[in-house]
C-alpha positions as CSV (number, residue, x, y, z in Angstrom):
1,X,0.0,0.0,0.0
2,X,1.4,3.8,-1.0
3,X,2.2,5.4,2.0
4,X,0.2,8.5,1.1
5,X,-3.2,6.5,1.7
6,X,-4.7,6.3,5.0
7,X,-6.9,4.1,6.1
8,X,-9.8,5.5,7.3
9,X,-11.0,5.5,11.6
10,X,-13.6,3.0,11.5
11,X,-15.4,2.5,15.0
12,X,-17.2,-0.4,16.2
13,X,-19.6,-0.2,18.4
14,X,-22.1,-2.9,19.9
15,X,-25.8,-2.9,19.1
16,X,-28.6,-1.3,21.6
17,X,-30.3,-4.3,22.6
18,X,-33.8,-3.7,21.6
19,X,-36.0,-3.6,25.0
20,X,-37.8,-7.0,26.1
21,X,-41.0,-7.8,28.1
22,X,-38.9,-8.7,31.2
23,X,-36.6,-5.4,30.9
24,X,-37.1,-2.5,34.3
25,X,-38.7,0.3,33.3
26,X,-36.9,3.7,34.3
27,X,-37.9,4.8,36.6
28,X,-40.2,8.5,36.6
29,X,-39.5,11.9,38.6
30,X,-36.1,10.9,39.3
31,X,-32.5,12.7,39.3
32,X,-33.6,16.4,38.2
33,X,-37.3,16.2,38.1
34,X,-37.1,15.6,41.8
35,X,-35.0,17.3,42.8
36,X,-36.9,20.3,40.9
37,X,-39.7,19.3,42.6
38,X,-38.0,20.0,46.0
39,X,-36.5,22.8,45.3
40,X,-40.3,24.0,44.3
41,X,-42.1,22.6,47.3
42,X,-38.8,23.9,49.3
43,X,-39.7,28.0,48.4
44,X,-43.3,27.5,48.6
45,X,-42.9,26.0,52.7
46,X,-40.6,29.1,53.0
47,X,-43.0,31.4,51.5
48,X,-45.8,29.9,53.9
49,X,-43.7,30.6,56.9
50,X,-42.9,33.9,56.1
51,X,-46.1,35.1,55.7
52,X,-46.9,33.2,59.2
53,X,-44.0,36.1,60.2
54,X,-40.7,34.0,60.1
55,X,-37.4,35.2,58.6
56,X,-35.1,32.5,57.1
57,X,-31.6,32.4,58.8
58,X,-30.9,29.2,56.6
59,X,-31.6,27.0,53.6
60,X,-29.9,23.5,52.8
61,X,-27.8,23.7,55.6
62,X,-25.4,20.6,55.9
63,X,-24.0,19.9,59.3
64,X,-20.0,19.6,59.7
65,X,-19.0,15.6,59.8
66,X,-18.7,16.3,63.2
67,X,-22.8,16.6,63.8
68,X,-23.5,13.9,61.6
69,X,-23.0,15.8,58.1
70,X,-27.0,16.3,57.6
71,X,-28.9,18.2,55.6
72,X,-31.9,20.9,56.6
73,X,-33.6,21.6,54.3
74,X,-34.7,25.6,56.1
75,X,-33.8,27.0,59.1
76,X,-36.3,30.3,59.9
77,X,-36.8,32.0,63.7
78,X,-40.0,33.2,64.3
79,X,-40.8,34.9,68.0
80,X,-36.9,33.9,69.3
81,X,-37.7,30.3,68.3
82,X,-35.1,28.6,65.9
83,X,-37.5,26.4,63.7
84,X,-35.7,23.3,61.8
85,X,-37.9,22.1,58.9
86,X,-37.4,19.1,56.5
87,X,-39.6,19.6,53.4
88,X,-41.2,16.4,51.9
89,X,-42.7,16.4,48.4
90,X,-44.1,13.5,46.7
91,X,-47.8,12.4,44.5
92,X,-49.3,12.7,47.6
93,X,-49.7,13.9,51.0
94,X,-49.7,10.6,52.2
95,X,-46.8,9.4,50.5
96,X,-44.9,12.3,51.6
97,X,-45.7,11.3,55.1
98,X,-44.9,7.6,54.7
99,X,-41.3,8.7,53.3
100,X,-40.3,10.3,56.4
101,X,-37.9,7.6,58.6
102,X,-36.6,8.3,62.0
103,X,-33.0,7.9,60.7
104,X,-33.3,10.9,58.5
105,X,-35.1,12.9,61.7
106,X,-32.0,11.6,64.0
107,X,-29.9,13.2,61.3
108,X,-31.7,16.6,60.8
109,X,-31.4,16.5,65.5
110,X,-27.8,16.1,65.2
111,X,-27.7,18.6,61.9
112,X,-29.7,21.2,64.3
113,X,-27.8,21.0,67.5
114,X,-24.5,21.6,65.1
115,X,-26.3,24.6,63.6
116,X,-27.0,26.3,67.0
117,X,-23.4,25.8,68.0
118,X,-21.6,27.0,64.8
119,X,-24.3,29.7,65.1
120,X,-23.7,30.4,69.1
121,X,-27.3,30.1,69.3
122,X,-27.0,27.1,71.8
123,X,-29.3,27.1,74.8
124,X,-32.2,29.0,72.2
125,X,-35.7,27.5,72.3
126,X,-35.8,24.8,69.1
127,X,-38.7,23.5,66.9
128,X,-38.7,20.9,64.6
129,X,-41.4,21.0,61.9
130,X,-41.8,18.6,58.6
131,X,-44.0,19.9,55.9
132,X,-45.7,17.7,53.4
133,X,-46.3,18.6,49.5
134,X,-47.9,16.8,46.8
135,X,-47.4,17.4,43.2
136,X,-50.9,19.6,43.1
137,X,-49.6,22.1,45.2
138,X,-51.3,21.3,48.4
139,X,-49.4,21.5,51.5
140,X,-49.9,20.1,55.0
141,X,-47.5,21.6,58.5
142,X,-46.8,18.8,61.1
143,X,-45.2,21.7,63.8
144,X,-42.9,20.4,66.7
145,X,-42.0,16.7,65.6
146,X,-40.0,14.8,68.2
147,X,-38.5,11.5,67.9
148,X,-36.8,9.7,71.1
């Protein structure tokens, strides 16, 4: 072969196997969806509690490793009162509610009691609310959650 031919790149790649009965389905609302969703149900429980007269000091706060590295999802005082909510949005209200698991509540404890440290707010008066959101908009305030 000349030398001043080249051969051309040729690239082989495999076939897309075609989708069968037995294959998962993706699943729906996942990765960005949700967490647009969240963010959305996150500024409308923020907007609820402002008009109920709280000012937001935070929102996403994560915890330092040291208290347990969790996330909360707004932290607002109202009246002196440092109040830690975790927003919940689902379908439904009810699955919303049935998605919430002590674990995560230990966490968001831990998250709070680094917050009012690193904020030298320790010794305040703390409240712990969860707020429920389905994808219609409706919204449903469970105030002063506690979890032994």
């Amino acid at each position: 072969m000349p030398q001043d031919m080249t051969m051309p790149d040729i690239v082989l790649t495999p076939p897309t196997p075609a989708p069968t009965l037995f294959s998962r389905p993706r699943p729906r609302g996942g990765g960005a969806m949700a967490k647009a969703a969240g963010a959305a149900a996150e500024n409308a429980a923020l907007r609820r509690y402002r008009k109920g007269g709280a000012t937001c000091l935070a929102q996403n706060w994560r915890a330092r490793k040291i208290h347990g590295g969790g996330e909360i999802d707004l932290v607002l005082e109202r009246d002196g009162a440092v109040i830690f909510v975790e927003v919940k949005a689902r379908r439904t209200l009810s699955e919303a509610y049935n998605s919430i698991r002590t674990s995560q509540l230990r966490r968001i404890m831990a998250a709070a009691e680094g917050f009012m440290t690193d904020t030298g707010r320790w010794g305040g008066e703390m409240r712990f609310d969860i707020v429920l959101c389905d994808r219609y908009g409706a919204m449903e305030k469970i105030e002063s959650i506690w979890i032994d």
